[in-house]
N, C-alpha and C positions, 0 to 999 in steps of 0.2 A: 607764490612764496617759494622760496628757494629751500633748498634743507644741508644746503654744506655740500661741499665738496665730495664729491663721490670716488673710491679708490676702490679695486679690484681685493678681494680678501688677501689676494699673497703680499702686497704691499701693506696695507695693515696691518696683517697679522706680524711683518715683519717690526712695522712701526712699535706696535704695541709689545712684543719680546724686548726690545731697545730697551723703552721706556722700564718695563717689570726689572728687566735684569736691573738699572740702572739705581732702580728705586730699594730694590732689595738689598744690595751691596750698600747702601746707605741709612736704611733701616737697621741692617745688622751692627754695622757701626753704632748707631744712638741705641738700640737696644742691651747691646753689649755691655753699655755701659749701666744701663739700668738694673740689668741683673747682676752685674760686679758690684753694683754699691751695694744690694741688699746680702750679696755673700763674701764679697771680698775688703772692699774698698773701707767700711764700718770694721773693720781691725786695723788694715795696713795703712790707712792717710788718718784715720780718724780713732786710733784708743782711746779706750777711755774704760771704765769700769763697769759702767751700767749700757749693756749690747743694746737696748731701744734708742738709747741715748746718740752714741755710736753711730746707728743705724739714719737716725733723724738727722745726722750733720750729713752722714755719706748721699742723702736723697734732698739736702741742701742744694749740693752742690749740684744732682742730678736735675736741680729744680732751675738750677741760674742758667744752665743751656736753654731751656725755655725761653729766658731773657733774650735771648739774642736773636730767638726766631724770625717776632716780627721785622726786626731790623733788617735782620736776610730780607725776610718778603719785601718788604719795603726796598732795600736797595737792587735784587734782584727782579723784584716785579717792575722798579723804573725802566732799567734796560732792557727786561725781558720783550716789554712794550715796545721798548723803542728800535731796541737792535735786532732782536728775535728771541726765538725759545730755545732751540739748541747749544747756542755759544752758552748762554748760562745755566743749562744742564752738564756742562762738560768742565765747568768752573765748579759747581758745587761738588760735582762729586772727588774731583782732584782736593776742593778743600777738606772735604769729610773724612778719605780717606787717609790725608796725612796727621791727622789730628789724631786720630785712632792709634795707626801707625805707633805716633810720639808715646800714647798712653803707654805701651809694650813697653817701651824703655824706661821710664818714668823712674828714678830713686824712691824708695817709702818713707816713710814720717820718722822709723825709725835710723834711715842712713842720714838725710838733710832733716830732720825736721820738720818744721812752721812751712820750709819751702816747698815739700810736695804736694800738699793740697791747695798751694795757692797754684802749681804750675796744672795740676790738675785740673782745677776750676779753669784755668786758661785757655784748656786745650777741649774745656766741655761748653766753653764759650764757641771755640772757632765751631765744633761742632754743630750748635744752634745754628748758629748764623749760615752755616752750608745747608742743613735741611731746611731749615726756613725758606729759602730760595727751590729747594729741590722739588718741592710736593707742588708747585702750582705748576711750574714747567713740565712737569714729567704727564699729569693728567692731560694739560691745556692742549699738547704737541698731539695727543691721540683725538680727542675731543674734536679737534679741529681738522683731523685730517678724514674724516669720517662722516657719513650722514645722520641726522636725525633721527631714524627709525630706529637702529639699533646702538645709539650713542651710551646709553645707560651700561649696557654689556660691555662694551671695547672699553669704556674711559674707565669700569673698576677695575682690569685687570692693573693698572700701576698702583692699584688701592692691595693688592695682593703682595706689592712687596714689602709692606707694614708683616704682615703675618709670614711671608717668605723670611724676611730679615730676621724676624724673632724667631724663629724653624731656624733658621742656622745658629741663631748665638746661641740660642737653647739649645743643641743638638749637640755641639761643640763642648760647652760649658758639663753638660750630661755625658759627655763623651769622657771627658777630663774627671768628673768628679769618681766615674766609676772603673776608672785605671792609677787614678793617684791615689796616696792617703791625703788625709786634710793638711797634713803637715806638708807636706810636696805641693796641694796645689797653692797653698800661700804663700810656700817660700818663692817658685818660679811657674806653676806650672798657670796660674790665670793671666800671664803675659804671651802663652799663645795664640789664643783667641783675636785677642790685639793684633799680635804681629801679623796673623794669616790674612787681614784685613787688605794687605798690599797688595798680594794675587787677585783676590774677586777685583780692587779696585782696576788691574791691568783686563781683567775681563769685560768689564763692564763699561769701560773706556775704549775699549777697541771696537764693542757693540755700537755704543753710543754715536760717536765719530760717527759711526755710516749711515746714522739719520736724515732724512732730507727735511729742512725748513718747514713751518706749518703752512700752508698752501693760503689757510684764511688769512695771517698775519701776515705775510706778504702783499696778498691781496690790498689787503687796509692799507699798508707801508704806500704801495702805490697809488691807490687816492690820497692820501692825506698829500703827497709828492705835488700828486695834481692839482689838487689844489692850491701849494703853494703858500698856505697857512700857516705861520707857527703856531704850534699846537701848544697846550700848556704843561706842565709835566704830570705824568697820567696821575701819581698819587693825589694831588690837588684836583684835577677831576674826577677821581673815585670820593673823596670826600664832601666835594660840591654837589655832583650830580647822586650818586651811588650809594649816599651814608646806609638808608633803608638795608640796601642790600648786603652791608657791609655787617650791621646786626641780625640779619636772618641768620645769616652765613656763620657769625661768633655763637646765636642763640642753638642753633643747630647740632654747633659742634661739641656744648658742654654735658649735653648727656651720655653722648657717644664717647669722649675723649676721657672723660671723669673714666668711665663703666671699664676699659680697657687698659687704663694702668693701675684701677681695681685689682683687675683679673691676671694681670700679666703679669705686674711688680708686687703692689701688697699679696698676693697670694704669697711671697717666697718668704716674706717676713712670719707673715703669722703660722705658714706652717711651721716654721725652724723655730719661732721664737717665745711663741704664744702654744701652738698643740704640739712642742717636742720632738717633728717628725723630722726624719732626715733631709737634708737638701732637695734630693735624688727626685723623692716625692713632688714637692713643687715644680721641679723642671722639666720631669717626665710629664707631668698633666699636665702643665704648659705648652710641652711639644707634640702629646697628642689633640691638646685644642688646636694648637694654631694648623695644626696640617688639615685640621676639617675647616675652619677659619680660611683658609687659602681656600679650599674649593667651593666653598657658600659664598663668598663676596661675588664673585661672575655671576650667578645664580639669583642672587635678589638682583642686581643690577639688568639683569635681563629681566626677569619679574616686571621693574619699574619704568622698561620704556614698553610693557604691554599695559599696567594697569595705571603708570604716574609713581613720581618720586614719592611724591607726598607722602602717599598712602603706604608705600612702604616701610618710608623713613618714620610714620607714626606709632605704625606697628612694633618698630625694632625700638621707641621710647619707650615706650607703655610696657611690653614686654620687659626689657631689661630693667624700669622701675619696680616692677614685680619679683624678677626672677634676682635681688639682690638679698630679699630675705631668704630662699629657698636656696641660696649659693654659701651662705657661711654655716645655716646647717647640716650640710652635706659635706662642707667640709672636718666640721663637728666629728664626723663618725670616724675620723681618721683611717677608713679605709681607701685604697691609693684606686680603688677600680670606680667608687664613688667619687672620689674628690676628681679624676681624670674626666668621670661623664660631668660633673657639674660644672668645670673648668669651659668641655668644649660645648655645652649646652647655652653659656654665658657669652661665648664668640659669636656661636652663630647668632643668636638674637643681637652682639653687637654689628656682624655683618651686615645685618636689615639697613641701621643708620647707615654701614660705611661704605655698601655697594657702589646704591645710587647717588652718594654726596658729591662723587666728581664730576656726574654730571648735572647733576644738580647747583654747584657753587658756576661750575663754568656756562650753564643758561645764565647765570641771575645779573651778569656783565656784559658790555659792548667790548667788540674784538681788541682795539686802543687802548684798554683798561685792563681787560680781564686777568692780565698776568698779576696785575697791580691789585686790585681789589677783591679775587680769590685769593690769594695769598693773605694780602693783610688779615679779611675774617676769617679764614683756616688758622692765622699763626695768634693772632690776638687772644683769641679763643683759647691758645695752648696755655698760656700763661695762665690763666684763670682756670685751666680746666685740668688738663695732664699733667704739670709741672706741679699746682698745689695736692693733688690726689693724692698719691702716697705719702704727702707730709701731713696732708688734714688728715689721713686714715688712721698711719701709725699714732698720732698725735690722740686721736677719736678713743683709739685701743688702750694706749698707756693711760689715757686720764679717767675712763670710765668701766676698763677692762671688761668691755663688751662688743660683739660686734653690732649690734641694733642699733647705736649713733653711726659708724657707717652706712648700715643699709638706709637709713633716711636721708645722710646727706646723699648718696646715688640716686633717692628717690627724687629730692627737690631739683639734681638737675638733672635729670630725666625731666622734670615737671620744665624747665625752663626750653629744655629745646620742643618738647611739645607747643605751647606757644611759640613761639619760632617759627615752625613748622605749618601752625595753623594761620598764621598770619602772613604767609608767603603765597603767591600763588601757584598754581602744577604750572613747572616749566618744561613737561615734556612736549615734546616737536619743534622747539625753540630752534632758528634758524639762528646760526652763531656766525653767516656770513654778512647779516642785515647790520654794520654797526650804526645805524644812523638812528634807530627807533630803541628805545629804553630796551631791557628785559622784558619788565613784566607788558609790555605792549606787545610783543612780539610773542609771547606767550597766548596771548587773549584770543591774537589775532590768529593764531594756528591753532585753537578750539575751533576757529569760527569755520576755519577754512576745511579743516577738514572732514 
């Protein structure tokens, strides 16, 4: 059995910087805007007199990017398949970054009215639909260019630009809030953040570009050639062949995806809104989770191709199902050295799920698919999992002014990707150049083998 393509660490290492920068610079973008709704966005597109209220329409909108995800995946996972991984990593990130860009400019509710939050909504549309495409290419391109032994390690470092992107909007945003008054930064100063979007996008576009092609998806391009078959279009064979995998993959992600816009969005709400505290507070413990957040993701993902995804990824449900009661009462105490440790105590046990899930989603498909079929259950999953999260929270909050219907729904789906999880098989040693044999075959057969 084969175990993938074999590159020398300086070429991977380069590979894998490509992919992080790339993935980061577009994470900051869609984060960016997650934390403008809960501080900004709930005034200036959305008045209203009751701030929960406000707040609920501004994470509406943060919810309808969501919508467009899978569609990205879906249409960038078709050609991803077909054409390659690179050309539609250098589309999504050109489309994410203009979209941001536009936000900076944007008129408010009070200069156009009715029209800024629909051009808003528009432009958190394009933004779905760029990251939806972003996250399978960016992992698959490392994944594949890499061996089996140490695939769990190399494939989370693009899972790091989730927690990179958030480390800059939060950094930025923190930066702004404690050089402006609030008056300053409503009137112009949260249209920074936005505009700087353009520079990382020139850097991360210049990175990217110097990518070489995944060596496995090439490989495939050329049998399928030889062969001489038309093929059918991958998303139709990820739903014929692949469904299975395609709900491990969704069941996977709902504990994990719920737990982190938990921790990263509703925290801003409830400290500002619900325990009184200044901004400062939630963005500061924001930006010291995510900088430990960035360095744990490597770490359990290296973990997971010594002991198995699996058991990782179990630990980091279980755990997090737990640590969602002991997270709101430490936030309880309103002191900002507590609410910061409970902040980054909550990442790291989210990084358990988030290491090993790139390599994880990218065993569970044949090379012809996989852009297609990791993508769909990574982005499907969002809609149901990160998108409704801070609107089922805030909603949880204002109707029963408590957080304990929170931590239960964190609990149930914690509870749902645990199944998931146990109903999948360990795909570590999975050879990603075999596409002729299922996943989990090729899984079975690298227990046996080795």
């Amino acid at each position: 059995m084969t175990s993938g393509p074999a590159h020398n660490p300086r070429s991977l290492a380069r590979i894998v910087s490509a992919s992080l920068v790339g993935t980061t610079v577009e994470w900051y973008d869609f984060f960016l805007y997650s934390s403008a709704a809960a501080l900004v966005f709930n005034k200036l597109f959305f008045p209203t007199a009751d701030p929960l209220t406000g707040t609920l329409l501004a994470f509406t909108t943060y919810a309808i990017g969501f919508l467009a995800r899978p569609i990205g995946g879906l249409i960038f996972g078709h050609y991803g398949d077909r054409i390659g991984r690179k050309k539609l990593l250098v589309i999504s990130l050109l489309m994410m970054g203009g979209a941001t860009f536009a936000m900076g400019l944007l008129p408010t509710y009070a200069t156009i009215g009715i029209a800024a939050p629909i051009l808003l909504t528009l432009l958190r549309l394009v933004q779905g639909f760029a990251l939806g495409g972003e996250w399978g290419g960016a992992v698959l391109i490392v994944s594949e260019h890499g061996g089996a032994s140490r695939r769990g390690f190399w494939a989370s470092w693009p899972q790091c630009g989730a927690p990179g992107g958030n480390l800059l909007a939060t950094a930025v945003l923190a930066v702004l809030a404690a050089v402006q008054t609030d008056e300053a930064f409503l009137s112009w100063g949260w249209r920074i953040p936005f505009l700087l979007s353009s520079v990382l996008v020139v850097i991360g576009l210049w990175i990217r570009l110097a990518v070489a092609e995944s060596p496995v998806f090439l490989a495939a391009q050329r049998k399928a050639a030889e062969r001489g078959v038309e093929e059918k279009a991958p998303i139709v064979q990820v739903f014929k062949h692949s469904w299975r995998q395609v709900l491990i993959a969704m069941g996977a992600r709902m504990g994990e995806n719920v737990s982190y816009y938990v921790i990263t969005a509703f925290i801003l709400v409830y400290i500002t809104e619900s325990l009184g505290l200044a901004k400062s507070v939630g963005l500061n413990a924001v930006l010291i989770g995510s900088a430990v957040h960035f360095v744990s993701i490597p770490l359990w993902g290296m973990l997971s191709d010594r002991i198995g995804r699996r058991v990782v990824y179990l630990f980091g449900a279980v755990a997090m199902g737990a640590w969602g009661f002991v997270f709101f009462a430490l936030l309880d105490t309103k002191s900002f050295g507590v609410i910061a440790l409970a902040t980054t105590i909550g990442l790291v046990l989210h990084g358990a799920m988030y290491g090993p899930q790139a390599a994880f989603f990218s065993e569970l498909f044949g090379t012809r698919v996989r852009y297609s079929g990791a993508s769909v259950g990574y982005q499907l999953a969002s809609i149901l999992a990160g998108a409704l999260a801070p609107l089922i929270a805030v909603a949880l909050l204002d109707a029963w002014d408590s957080t304990l219907p929170v931590s239960l729904y964190l609990v149930a789906m914690c509870l749902i990707t645990v199944v998931a999880v146990l109903v999948a098989k360990e795909t570590r040693g999975s050879a990603l150049d075999d596409d002729d044999a299922s996943p989990p075959v090729r899984a079975e057969v690298a227990q046996v083998t080795r």
